[in-house]
C-alpha positions in Angstrom: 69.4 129.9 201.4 67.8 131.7 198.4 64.4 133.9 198.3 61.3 131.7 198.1 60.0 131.1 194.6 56.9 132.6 193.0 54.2 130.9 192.5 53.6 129.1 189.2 50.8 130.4 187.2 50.9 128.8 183.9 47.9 126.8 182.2 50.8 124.3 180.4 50.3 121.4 182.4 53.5 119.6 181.7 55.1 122.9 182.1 53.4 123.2 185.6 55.2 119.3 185.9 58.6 120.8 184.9 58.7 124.0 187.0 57.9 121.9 190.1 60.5 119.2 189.4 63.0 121.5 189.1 62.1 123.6 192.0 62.2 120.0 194.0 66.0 119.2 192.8 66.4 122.9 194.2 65.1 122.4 198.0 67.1 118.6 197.8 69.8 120.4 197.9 69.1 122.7 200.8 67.8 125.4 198.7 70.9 127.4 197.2 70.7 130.7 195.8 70.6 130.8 191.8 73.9 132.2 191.9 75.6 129.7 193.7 73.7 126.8 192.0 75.2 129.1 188.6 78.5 128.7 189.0 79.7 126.3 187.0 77.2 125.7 184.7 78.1 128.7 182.0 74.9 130.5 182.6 73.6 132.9 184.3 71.6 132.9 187.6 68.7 134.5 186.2 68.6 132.0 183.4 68.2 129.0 185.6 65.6 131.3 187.9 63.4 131.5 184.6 63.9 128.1 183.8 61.6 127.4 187.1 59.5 130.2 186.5 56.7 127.9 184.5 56.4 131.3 182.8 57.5 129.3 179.3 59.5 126.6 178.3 63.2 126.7 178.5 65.7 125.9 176.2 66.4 122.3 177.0 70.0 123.1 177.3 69.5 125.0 180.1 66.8 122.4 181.7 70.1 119.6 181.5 72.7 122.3 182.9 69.7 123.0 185.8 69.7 118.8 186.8 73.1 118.9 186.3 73.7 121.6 189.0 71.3 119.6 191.4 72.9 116.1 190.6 69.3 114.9 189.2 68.3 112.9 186.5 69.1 114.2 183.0 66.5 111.5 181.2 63.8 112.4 183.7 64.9 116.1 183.0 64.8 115.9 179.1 61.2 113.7 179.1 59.9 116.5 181.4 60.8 118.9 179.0 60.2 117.4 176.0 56.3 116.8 177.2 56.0 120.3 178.3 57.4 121.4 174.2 54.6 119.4 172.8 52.2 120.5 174.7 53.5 124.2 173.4 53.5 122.8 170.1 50.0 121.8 170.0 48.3 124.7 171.7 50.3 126.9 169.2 48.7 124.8 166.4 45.0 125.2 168.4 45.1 121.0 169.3 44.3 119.8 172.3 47.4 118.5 174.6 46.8 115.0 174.5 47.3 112.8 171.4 49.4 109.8 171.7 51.5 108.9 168.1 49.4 105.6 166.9 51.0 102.4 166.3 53.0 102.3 162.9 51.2 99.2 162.3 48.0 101.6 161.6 49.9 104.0 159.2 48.2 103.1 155.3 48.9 106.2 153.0 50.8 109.2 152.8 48.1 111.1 154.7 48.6 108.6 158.0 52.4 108.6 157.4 52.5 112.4 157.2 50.2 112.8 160.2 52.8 110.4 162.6 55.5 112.1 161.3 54.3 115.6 162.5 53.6 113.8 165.8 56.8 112.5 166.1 58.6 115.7 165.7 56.5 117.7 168.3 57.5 114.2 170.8 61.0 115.0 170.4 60.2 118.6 171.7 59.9 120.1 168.2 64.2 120.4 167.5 65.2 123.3 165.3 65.5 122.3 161.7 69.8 122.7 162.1 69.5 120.2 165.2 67.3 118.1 163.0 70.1 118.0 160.4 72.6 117.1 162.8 71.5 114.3 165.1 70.4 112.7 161.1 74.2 111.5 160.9 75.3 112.6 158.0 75.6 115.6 155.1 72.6 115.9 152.8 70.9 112.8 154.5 68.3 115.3 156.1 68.7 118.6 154.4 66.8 121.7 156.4 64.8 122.4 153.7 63.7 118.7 153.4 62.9 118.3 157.2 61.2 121.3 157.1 58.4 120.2 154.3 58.2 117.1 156.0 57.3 118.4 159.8 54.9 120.4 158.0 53.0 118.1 156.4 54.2 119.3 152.7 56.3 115.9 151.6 57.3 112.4 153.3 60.7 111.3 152.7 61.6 109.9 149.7 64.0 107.3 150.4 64.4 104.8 153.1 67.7 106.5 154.0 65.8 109.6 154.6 63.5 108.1 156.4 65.6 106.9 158.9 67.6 110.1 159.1 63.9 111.6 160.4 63.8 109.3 162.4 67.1 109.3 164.0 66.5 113.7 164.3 63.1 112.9 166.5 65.4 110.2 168.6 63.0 107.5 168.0 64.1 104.5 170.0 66.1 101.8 168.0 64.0 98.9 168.5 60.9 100.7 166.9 62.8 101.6 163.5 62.0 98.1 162.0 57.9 98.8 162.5 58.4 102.1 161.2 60.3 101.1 158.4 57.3 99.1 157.4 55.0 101.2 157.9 57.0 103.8 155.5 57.0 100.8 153.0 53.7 100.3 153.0 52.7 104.0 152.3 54.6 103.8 149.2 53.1 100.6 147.8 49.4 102.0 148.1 50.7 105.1 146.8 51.9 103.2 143.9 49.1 101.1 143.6 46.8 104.0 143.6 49.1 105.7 140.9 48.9 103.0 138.6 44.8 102.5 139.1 44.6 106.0 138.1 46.0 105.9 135.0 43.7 105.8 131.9 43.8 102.7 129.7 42.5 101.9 126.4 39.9 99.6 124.9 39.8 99.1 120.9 36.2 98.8 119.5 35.4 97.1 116.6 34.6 100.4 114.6 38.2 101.7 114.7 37.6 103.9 117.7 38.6 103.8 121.4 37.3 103.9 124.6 39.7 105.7 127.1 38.6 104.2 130.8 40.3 105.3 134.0 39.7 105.5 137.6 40.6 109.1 139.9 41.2 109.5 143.7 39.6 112.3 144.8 40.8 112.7 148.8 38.3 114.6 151.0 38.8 114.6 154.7 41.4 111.8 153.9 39.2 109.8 152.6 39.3 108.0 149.1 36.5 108.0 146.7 36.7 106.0 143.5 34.6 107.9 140.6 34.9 106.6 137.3 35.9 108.5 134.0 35.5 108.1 130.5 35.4 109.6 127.4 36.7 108.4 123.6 38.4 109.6 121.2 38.7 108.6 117.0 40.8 109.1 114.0 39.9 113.3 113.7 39.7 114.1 117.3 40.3 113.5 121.3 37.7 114.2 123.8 39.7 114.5 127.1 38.2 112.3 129.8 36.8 115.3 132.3 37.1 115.0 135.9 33.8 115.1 137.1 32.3 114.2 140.5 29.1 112.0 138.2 29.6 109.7 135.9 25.9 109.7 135.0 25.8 113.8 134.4 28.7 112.9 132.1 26.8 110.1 130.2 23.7 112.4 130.1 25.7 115.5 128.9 27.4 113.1 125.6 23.6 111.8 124.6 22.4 115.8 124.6 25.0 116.5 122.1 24.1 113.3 119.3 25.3 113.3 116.0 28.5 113.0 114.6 32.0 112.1 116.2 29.9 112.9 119.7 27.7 110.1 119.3 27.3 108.9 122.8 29.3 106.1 123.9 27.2 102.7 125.2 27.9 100.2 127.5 26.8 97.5 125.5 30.0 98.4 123.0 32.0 97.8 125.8 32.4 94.0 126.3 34.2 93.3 129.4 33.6 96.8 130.8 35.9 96.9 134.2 33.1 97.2 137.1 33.9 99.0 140.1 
């Protein structure tokens, strides 16, 4: 029979969970010393002793080669660990340790998309970018560099194909891929739509010049507001439509300036005049 453990002093909840679980496979099978519970398993004894330390979180290798020693479960195991990883993750990050991934159903833009993403990754215990690459199931389906912008919030994947290689790396269970397919679908048509709202369109006026219309998305705190922008434009000169926060400081600034091709532009030339 083996020394009696230490007690376990981390703050890591879920660690605190994994340490304790381990330590129980331990005394099921009459207590062991860590060398004899070692051989076998590749590694040494003083890996498996810090493994149930609950001084950090192991390498999940060495978690499955601990329940494999003491005949446990290796799901119960790998969920055990993978809980105590995201709990790392977040307290790394300065988040609290309990935030459930929301339903894809609730996932609208690229903004919600890129948030579940994140969340999915630290679920699946936050894998190394290389592991990421291999358990995608194929070359260049899920290159490093692309997994790494996505997991930190710098790009979504830009192909179904890709998506599901993500998804596939964060061992996502089959039977949600269809719901999170959709929900991947749906972030691109609003981006689309959005992309297409933006853009500035054209409106001849009877006096040979245009008025150039167009709507911008300005995101703050991932929310959209809608401002609208115009300017015009005539046979000599452009005025570039400005991106400014009020329309009306806009209008106010043109009618200061009067006179020539900077004659203010009214609403009443503008028949038809898309309302917000």
């Amino acid at each position: 029979m083996g020394r009696p453990e230490k007690p376990i002093g981390t703050d890591n909840k879920a660690l605190r969970e994994l340490a304790e679980w381990l330590r129980a496979q331990r005394r099921r099978m009459g207590q062991p010393s860590y060398r004899a519970l070692a051989s076998g398993t590749g590694v040494h004894a003083t890996t498996l002793q810090r493994a149930a330390s609950g001084e950090s979180v192991p390498k999940l290798r060495v978690v499955l080669l601990y329940a494999f020693a003491c005949d446990a479960s290796a799901d119960t195991a790998e969920a055990l660990w993978k809980e105590a990883r995201y709990v790392e993750a977040r307290a790394r990050r300065g988040r609290g340790p309990h935030h459930n991934v929301s339903p894809p159903a609730l996932v609208r833009d690229f903004a919600d998309l890129s948030t579940q993403l994140r969340h999915l990754y630290e679920r699946a215990g936050s894998p190394t970018l290389r592991e990421m690459e291999q358990r995608a199931g194929g070359f260049g389906l899920l290159p490093r560099s692309t997994a790494h912008r996505i997991v930190h919030r710098r790009a979504v994947p830009h192909s179904a194909a890709q998506f599901r290689a993500f998804l596939r790396a964060c061992q996502v269970p089959e039977a949600a891929l269809p719901a999170w397919d959709e929900a991947w679908s749906r972030a691109w048509r609003h981006e689309k739509r959005d992309t297409l709202e933006a853009a500035p369109f054209t409106i001849p006026l009877r006096d040979g010049n245009n008025i150039i219309w167009s709507k911008a998305y300005i995101r703050e705190n991932r929310f959209a507001s809608r401002v609208r922008l115009f300017g015009f434009e005539t046979q000599a000169r452009q005025i570039p439509v400005e991106l400014s926060r009020d329309p009306a400081a806009r209008s106010r600034r043109l009618r200061r300036r009067g006179g020539g091709h900077h004659r203010p532009v009214q609403r009443s030339l503008l028949p038809g005049f898309p309302d917000e």
